[in-house]
Structures are given as C-alpha cells and as structure tokens.
N, C-alpha and C positions, 0 to 999 in steps of 0.2 A: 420467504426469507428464512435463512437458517439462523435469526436470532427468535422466530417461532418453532410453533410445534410443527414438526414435520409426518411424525411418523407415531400410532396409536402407543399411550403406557408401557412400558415394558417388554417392549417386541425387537427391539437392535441387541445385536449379538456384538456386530463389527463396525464403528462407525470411522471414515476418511473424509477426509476436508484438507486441500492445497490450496494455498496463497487466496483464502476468501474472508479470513477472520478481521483482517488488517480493517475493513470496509466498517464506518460505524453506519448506525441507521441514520442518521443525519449529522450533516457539521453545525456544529454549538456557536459556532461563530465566525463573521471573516474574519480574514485573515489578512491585515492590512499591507505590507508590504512584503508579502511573499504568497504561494500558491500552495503551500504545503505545510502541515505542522511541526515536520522538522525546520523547518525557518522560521517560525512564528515568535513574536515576541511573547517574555517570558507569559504574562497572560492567557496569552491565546491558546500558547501550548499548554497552558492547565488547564484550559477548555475542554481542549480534546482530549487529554490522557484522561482526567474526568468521565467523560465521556466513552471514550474505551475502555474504561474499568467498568462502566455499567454495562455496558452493552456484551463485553467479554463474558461477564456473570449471568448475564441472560441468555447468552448462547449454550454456557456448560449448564446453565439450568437447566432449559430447555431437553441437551440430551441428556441430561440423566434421569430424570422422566422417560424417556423414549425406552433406556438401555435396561435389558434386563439382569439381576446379577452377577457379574463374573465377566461382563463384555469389555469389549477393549475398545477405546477409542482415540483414532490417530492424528493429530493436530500438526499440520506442516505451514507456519505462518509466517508472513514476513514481519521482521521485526529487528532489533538494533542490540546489536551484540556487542560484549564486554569489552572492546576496543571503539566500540561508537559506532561502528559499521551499519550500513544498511541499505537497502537496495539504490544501485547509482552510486553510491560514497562508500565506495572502500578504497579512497587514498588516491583515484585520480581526479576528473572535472566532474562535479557533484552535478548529478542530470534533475535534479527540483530548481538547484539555483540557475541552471544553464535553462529551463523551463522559465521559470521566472523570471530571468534577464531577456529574454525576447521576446515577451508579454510585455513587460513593462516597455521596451521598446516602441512597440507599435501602442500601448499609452503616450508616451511621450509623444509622438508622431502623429499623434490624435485621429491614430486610425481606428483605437478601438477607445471608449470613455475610461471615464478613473474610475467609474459606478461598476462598470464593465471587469476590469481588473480586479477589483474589490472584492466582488462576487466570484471571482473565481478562485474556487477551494475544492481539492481533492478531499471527498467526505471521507479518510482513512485516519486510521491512528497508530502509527509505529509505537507498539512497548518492548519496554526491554524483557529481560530472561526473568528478572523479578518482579517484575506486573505482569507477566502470565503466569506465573507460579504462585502467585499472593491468594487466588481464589481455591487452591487445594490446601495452604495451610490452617485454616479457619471461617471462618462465615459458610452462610448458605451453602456453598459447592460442597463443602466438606461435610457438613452434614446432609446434605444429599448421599452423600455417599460417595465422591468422585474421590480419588486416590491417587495420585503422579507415580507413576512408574518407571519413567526417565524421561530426561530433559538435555538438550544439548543445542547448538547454534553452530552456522556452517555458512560458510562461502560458497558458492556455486557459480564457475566464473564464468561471466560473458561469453557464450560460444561464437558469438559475432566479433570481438576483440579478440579472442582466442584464435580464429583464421586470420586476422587480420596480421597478426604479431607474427604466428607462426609460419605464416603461407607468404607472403612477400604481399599481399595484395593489394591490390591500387586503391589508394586512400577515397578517390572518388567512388569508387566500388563498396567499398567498406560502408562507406554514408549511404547510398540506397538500399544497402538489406539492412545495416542498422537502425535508420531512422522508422522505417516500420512499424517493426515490432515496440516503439517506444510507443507510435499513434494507436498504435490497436487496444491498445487500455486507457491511455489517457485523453486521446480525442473528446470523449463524452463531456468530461469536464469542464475543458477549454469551450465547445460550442454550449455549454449549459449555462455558462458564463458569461455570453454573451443576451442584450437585450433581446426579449422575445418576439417583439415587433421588429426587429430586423431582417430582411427578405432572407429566403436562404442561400438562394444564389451567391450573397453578400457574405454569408455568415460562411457559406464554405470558403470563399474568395480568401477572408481572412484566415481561416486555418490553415490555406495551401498556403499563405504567406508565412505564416508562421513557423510552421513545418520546414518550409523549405528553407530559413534562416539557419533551423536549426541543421539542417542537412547543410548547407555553404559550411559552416562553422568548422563540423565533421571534417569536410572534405578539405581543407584549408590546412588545418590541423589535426588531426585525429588523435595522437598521442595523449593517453589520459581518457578515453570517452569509453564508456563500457555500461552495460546496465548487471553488473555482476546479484545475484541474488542471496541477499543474506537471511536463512529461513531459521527460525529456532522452532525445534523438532518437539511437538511433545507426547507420549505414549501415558494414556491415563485406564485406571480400570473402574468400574461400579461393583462397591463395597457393599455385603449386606447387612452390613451394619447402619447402613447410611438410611434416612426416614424416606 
C-alpha cells in the first residue's frame, strides 16, 4: 500500500502517483443512502473527509521519509474543484447517483437485500484543493520537510463523450465502450457489497444486471453521461530543513 513504506530512508529522487490517493485504507462508515461520499449525508461525509485527512498525511509522511533532499514529488489525484466539480459531475448526469439509483433499484425489487445496499461503499475520499494543501502548511508534513511547489485542478474530458459529441456516433455505440470503462474500477465494489455467502454464478448474474441497466439508460439517453476526470495537480519538494 502507498499509505506504507515503500522504498528504504532517503533514497527517492522522483516520486509519481495518478488517480490512487483518492482510495482511503478503509471506509469509516456506511453510507446509508448513497454508494459514494459525495452523496453521503452530512455525517457520513465527515466520516470520510476525516478519514482522508489521516490517511492523506500518512501517505505524504510515508514519502518523505522515503525522499531524499531536493526530490520532487508528483501528485495527480482526483478530487473536487473550486466549482464542485469531480469525477462524473461536471454539470451533466452525475455517474455516483446514476450508480446509486440502479443499486437501489434492484433493492427495491429485492433482488439484492438493504444489508446488501448498505454495505456498499466506494472506500475513496474526494478533497478538495484545500484539504490537499492543508498538510504543507503546518503539522507533521511540514515539518517533515515536504514543501508545495504548485497546485492547480483540471478537467479532462470524457474521451468516450468526446466521440460521441463530436463524431455523430450511435448512441447504442457510445453505451458499450462507455459503460466499460466505468466497471473496470468500480465492479469490485458493487460485488464486495454483496453477501458473501452468495453463489458467484449469482453474484455475477447481478452485476450484469446492473451494469446493463446502466448501459439501457446510456443508450436511451446519452446526452449528459461522461466520466470527465477532475484531477488536482500537486508538485511538492523535500526541504532540508525538514526533521
């Protein structure tokens, strides 16, 4: 895990890291009627922001230990930018609540239990520009010696909605390469969520159901659906003034 140590005392020069900070070591809580901490009631989500602030300080702890004087390290993470923005929600059909509305569905349809539902939680924690930045201006990071160099947040837009828009492409089209890439990260979750005593045969049955809801939807409608990436950029150095 890159919230330990990975690499001996003082031996990184150049440290990278894309879209893996967002992940906490575990989620602090369910998350009763939603699948994600951006929907979580006010509680829940002070659960996990909580929780992403410690575990964010254990990761920059972690490398600054690792790095030796003078080294750079490049932090490209997702997170929720000064307009609210953030992966899935920059202003069309928000893909956590489009998740969460056909979960809840097959709740309701008692094809999956409310235990079932309940338990499922993305372990992640979206912060914004100023809770990644809060551990360089004082506490432990800082006296480690870790420094901010620049900071900045960015769109990156849907290259699947991007052909879609721009190429004429069949809306039914568009929903099979887009809905993919949405399961290829988030699958784990959705079946981690479900009881473990459940055959697998079963357990996959209802993901393709799932899945495939969300792909009708798509294909139906498409206008609005993107997984645009909202990453805030951070470039930090190790200070040798730092202990």
């Amino acid at each position: 895990s890159s919230h330990d140590a990975i690499l001996p005392p003082e031996t990184l020069e150049l440290g990278f890291s894309a879209t893996a900070s967002h992940y906490v070591t575990a989620a602090p809580c369910p998350i009763k009627d939603h699948v994600h901490m951006v929907g979580a009631a006010p509680d829940e989500r002070q659960a996990y922001e909580t929780k992403g602030a410690e575990d964010w300080e254990r990761m920059l702890l972690a490398r600054a230990r690792e790095m030796k004087t003078g080294a750079r390290l490049c932090l490209f993470n997702f997170g929720i930018d000064e307009a609210g923005r953030y992966l899935g929600a920059t202003g069309g059909i928000n893909m956590f609540d489009t998740f969460t509305k056909h979960w809840a569905g097959l709740r309701d349809e008692a094809v999956i239990t409310a235990e079932e539902f309940t338990n499922t939680n993305f372990p992640q924690c979206y912060r914004t520009q100023a809770q990644f930045v809060a551990p360089f201006e004082k506490g432990p990071v800082f006296d480690a010696g870790l420094r901010l160099e620049h900071v900045e947040a960015r769109v990156v837009r849907c290259p699947f909605e991007q052909n879609f828009s721009e190429m004429g492409q069949d809306p039914k089209e568009f929903a099979r390469d887009y809905i993919p890439t949405l399961r290829s990260w988030s699958e784990p979750t959705f079946v981690n969520g479900l009881d473990a005593g459940r055959p697998s045969e079963e357990k996959a049955a209802i993901i393709d159901t799932f899945y495939g809801r969300y792909q009708d939807e798509v294909a139906a409608n498409p206008q609005g659906h993107a997984m645009d990436y909202v990453h805030v950029y951070l470039v930090c150095r190790k200070d040798g003034s730092g202990a």
